[in-house]
C-alpha positions as CSV (number, residue, x, y, z in Angstrom):
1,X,-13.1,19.5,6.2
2,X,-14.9,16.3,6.1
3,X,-17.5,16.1,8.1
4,X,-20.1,13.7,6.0
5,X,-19.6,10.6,7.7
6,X,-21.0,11.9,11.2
7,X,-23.8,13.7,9.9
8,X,-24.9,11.4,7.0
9,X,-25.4,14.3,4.8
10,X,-23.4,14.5,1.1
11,X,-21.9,17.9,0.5
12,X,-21.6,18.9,-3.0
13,X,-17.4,18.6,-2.2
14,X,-18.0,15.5,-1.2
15,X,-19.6,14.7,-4.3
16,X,-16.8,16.5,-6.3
17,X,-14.5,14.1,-4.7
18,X,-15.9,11.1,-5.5
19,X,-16.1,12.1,-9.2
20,X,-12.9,13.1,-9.3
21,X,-11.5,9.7,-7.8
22,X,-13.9,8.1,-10.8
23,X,-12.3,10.1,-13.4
24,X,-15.2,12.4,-14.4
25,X,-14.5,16.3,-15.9
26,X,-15.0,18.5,-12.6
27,X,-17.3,20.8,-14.6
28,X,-19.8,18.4,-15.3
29,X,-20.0,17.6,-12.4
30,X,-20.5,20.8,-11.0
31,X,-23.2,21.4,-13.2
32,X,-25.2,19.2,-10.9
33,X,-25.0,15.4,-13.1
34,X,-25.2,12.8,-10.9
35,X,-22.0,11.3,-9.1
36,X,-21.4,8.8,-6.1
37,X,-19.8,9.7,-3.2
38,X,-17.6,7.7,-0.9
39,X,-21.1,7.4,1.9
40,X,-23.2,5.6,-1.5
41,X,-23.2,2.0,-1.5
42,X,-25.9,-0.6,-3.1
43,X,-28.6,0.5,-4.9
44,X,-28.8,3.8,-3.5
45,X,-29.8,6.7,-5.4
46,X,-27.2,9.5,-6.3
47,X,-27.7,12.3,-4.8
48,X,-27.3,15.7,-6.8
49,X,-24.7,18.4,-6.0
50,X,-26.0,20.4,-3.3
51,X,-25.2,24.1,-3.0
52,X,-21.9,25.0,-2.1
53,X,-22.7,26.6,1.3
54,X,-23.1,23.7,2.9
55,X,-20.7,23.5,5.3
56,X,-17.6,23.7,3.1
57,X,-16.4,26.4,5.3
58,X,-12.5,26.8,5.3
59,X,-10.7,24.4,7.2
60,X,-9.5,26.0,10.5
61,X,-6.0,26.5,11.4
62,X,-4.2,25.3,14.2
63,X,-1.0,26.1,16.2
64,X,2.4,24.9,14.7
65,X,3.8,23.1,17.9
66,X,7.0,23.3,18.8
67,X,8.5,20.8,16.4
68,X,7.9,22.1,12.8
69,X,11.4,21.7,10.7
70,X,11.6,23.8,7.2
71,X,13.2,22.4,4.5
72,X,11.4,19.0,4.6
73,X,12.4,16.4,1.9
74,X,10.2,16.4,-1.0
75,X,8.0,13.0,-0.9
76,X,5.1,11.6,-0.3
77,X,6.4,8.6,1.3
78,X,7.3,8.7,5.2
79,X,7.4,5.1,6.5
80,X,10.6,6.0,8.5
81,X,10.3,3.4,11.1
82,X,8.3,0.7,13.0
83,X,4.1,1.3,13.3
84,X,0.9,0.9,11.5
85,X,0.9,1.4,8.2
86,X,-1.1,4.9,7.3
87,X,-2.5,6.4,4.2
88,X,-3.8,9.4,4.3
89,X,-5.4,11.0,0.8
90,X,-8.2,13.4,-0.2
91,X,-8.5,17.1,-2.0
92,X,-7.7,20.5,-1.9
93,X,-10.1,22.7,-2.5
94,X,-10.9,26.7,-2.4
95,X,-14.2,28.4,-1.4
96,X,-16.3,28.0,-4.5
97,X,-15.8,23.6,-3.6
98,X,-12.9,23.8,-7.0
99,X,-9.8,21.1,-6.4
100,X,-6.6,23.3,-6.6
101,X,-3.2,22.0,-8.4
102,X,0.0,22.6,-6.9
103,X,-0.6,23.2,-3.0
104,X,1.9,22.5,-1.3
105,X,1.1,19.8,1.6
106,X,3.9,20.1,4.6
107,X,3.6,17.1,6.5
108,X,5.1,16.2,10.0
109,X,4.3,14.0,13.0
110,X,5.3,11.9,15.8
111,X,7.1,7.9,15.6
112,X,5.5,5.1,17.1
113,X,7.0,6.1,19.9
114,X,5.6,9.8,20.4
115,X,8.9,11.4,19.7
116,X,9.8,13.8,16.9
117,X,12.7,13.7,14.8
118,X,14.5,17.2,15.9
119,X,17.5,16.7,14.0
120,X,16.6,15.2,10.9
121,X,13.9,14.6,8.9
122,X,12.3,11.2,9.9
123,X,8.1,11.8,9.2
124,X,8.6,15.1,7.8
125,X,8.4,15.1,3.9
126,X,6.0,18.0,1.5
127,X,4.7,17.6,-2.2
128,X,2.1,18.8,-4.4
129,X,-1.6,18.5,-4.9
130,X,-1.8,16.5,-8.5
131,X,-3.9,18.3,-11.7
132,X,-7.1,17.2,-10.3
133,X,-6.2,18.7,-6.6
134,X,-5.7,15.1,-4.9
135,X,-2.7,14.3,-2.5
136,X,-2.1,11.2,-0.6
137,X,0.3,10.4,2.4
138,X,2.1,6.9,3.3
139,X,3.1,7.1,7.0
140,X,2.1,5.9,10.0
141,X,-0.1,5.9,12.8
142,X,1.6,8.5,14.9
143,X,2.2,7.7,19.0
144,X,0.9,8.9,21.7
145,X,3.0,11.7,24.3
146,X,1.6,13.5,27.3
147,X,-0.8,16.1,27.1
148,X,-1.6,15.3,23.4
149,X,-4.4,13.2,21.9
150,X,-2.9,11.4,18.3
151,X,-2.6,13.6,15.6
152,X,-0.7,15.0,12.4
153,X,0.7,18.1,11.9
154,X,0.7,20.1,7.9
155,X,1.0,23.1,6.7
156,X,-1.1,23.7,3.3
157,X,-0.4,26.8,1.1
158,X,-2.3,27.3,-2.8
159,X,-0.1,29.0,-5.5
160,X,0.6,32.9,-4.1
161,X,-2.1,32.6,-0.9
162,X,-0.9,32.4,2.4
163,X,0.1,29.6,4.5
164,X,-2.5,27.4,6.7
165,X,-1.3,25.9,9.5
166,X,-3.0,22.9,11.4
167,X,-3.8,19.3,12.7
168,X,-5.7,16.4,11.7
169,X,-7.1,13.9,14.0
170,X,-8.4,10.4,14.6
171,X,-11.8,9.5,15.5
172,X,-12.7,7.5,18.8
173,X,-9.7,8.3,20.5
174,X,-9.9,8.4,24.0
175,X,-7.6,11.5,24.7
176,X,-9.4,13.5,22.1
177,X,-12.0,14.6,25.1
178,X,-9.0,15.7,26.9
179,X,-7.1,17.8,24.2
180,X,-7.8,20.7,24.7
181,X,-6.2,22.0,21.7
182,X,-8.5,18.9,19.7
183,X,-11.0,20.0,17.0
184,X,-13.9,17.8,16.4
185,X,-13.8,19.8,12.7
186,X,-10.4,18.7,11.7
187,X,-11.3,15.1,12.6
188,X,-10.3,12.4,9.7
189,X,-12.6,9.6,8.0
190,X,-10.5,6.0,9.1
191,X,-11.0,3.0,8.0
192,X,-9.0,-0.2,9.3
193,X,-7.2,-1.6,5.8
194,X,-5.2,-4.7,5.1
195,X,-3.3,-5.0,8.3
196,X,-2.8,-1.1,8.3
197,X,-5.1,2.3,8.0
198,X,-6.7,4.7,5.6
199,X,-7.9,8.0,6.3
200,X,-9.5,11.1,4.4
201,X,-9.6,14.4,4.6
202,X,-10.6,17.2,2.3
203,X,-8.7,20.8,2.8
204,X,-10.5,23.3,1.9
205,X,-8.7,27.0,1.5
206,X,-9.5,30.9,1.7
207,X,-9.1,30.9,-2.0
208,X,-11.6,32.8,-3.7
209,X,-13.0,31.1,-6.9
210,X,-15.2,31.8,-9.7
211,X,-17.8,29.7,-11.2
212,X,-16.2,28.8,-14.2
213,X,-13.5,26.4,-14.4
214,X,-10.2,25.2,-11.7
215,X,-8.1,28.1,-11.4
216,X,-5.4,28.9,-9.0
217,X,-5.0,32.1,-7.7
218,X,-2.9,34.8,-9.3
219,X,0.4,35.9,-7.5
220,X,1.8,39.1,-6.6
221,X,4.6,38.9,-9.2
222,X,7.6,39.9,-7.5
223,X,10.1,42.4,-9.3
224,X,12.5,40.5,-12.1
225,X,15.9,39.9,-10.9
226,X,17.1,40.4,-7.2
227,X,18.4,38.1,-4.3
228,X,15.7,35.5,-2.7
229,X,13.4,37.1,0.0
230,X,11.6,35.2,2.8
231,X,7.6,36.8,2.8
232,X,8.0,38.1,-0.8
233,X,5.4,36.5,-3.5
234,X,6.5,34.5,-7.0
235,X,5.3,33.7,-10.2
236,X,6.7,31.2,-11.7
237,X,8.9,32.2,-14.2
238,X,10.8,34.7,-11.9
239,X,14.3,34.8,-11.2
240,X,16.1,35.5,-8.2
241,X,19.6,35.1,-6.8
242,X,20.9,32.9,-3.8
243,X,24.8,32.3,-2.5
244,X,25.9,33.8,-5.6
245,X,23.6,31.2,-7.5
246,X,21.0,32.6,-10.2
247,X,17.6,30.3,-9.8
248,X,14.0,30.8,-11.6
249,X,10.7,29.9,-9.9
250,X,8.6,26.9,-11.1
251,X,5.9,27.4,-8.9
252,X,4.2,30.0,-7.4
253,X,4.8,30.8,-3.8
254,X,5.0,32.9,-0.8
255,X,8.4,32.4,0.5
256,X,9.3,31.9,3.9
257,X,12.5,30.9,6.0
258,X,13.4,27.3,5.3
259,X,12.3,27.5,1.6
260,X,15.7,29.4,0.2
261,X,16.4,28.1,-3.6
262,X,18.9,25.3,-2.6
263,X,16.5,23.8,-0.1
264,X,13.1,23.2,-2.5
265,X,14.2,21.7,-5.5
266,X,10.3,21.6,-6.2
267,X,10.2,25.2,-6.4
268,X,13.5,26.8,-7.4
269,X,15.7,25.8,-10.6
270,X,19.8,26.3,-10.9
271,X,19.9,28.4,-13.9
């Protein structure tokens, strides 16, 4: 979640983000050295990392809605058509406030014109959280349709962990007080941006972590061999076979439908 700009307070993922944006080594950071976050300007002092368990809670999931599509296109790009230029970027974290590489971000929305894409992919697209845990989003601002206030729809799952489904949301909208599906927790930092918008938002998963360095969790390796299952866990490395096709895994996952071999290049090999 990120929550800092309503409250005025600096939570110690907050400050992991903004040292991670600057380039610094996560763990020195974590060791409580000083590091500005985005809500520092001027001469302000630092502030130093606060304790984890404050407020970092897991971001809440949401319901799918009736217009998620699997087998998105892999890219981080989905300026599809006419509207205000979007970009939406922040981190992926697990509960001990530690970015994770290689969550998989499933992005989908609305046009300008409140409608979803039902028989393509237009604004529907997925990639990967970057070393450091960072992801960023080109779209745009998503139009309004009854009974909705404005919002994004993803689907965020870490290496072998399961799937979290929600929404994020704009601030100061008028139909969030009507929404009654709206979360004031799952509400984005924007910021108007030459001629178009920026927005933040930090994930933060069930992924237990230790104190020590980033890790990702460790997968359920599935058995070697065998024909692609939907709900079956693997490690990268495994093989599996598809339409007669033998593929090997180059990230760990959970399968589900929509993901077969041919469909993620990003996660399945021919070979």
């Amino acid at each position: 979640m990120d929550s800092e700009t309503s409250t005025g307070h600096v939570t110690r993922k907050a400050v992991l983000r903004a040292a991670l944006a600057a380039g610094m080594a996560a763990p020195a950071v974590l060791m409580g050295v000083p590091a500005l976050a985005r809500t520092l300007t001027g001469d302000e002092a630092p502030a130093l990392t606060p304790a984890c368990d404050d407020g970092d809670d897991p971001t809440p999931p949401q319901t799918e809605g009736p217009y998620f599509k699997p087998a998105s296109p892999l890219r981080s790009a989905m300026q599809d058509g006419p509207g205000t230029r979007l970009t939406v970027s922040g981190y992926v974290f697990g509960r001990a406030c530690r970015p994770i590489s290689g969550v998989l971000l499933d992005f989908w929305q609305a046009d300008v014109n409140g409608a979803y894409d039902n028989t393509g992919y237009r604004f529907r697209g997925h990639q990967f959280t970057a070393a450091d845990g960072s992801f960023r989003l080109t779209t745009i601002v998503p139009g309004l349709y009854p009974g909705r206030t404005r919002h994004l729809h993803v689907k965020v799952q870490a290496p072998g962990r399961p799937v979290l489904t929600t929404q994020l949301y704009f601030p100061n909208e008028p139909r969030n007080t009507t929404d009654t599906i709206f979360d004031p927790r799952l509400l984005m930092t924007v910021r108007d941006a030459g001629g178009g918008r920026e927005a933040a938002f930090d994930f933060v998963l069930d992924v237990p972590q230790d104190p020590g360095p980033t890790s990702t969790a460790t997968a359920t390796t599935a058995p070697p061999g065998g024909t692609w299952t939907a709900g079956r866990t693997y490690a990268a490395g495994d093989r599996v076979t598809y339409g007669g096709l033998g593929y090997a895994c180059l990230q760990a996952h959970t399968a589900q439908a929509g993901w077969e071999p041919p469909n993620v290049p990003a996660l399945w090999r021919v070979g």
